[in-house]
C-alpha positions in Angstrom: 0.0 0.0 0.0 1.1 2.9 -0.5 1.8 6.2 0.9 -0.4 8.3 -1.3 -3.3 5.7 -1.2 -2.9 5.3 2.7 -5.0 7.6 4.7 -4.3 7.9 8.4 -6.3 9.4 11.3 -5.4 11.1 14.7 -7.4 9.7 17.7 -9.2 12.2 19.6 -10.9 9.7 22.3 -9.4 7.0 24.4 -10.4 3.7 24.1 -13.2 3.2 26.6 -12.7 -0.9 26.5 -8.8 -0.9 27.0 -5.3 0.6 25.6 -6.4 -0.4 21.8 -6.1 3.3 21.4 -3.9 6.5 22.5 -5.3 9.5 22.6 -3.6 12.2 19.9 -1.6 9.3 18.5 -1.7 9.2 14.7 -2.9 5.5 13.3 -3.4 4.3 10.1 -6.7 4.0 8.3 -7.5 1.0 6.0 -10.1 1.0 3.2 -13.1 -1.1 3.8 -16.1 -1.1 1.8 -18.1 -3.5 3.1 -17.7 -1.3 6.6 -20.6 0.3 8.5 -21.6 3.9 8.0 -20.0 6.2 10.7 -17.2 3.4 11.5 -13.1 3.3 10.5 -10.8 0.2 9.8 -8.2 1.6 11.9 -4.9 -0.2 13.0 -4.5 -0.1 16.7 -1.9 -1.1 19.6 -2.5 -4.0 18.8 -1.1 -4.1 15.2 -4.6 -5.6 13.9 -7.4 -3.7 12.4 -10.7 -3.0 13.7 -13.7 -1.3 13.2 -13.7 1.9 15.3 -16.3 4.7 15.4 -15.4 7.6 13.3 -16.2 10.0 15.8 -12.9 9.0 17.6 -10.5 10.4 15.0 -10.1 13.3 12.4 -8.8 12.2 9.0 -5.8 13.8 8.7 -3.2 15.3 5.4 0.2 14.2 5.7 3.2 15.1 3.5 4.4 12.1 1.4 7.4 11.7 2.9 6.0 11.8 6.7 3.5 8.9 5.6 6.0 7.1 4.1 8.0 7.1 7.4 4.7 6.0 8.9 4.1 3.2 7.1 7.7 1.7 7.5 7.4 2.1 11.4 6.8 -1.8 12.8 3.4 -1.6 14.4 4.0 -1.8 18.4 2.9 -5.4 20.1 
């Protein structure tokens, strides 16, 4: 995937049901047609994706080069 096709999101609300989520921590935003109005495939702390309620992030712009650097970070386990 790649940087320019790869949207990412900043989480504005803690995960109520654990530490799946840090608040104002950038995460990375898969496609998903088949999700549910209002919802996110987002990669957590966990390094898996999950559906997540939109309302807990704000798409966000990134330059190229900062998203590349994103998307070469290991996800944390």
């Amino acid at each position: 995937m790649s940087a320019t096709t790869t949207q990412f999101a900043i989480c504005l609300r803690e995960d109520p049901q654990g530490e799946d989520l840090i608040l104002h921590k950038i995460y990375r935003v898969l496609p998903d047609p088949a999700a549910p109005a209002g919802y996110l495939r987002v990669v957590d702390e966990s390094g898996e994706d999950y559906l997540y309620s939109a309302h807990a992030f704000v798409l966000v712009s990134l330059p190229p080069e900062v998203a590349e650097k994103l998307l070469e970070q290991p996800v944390a386990q």
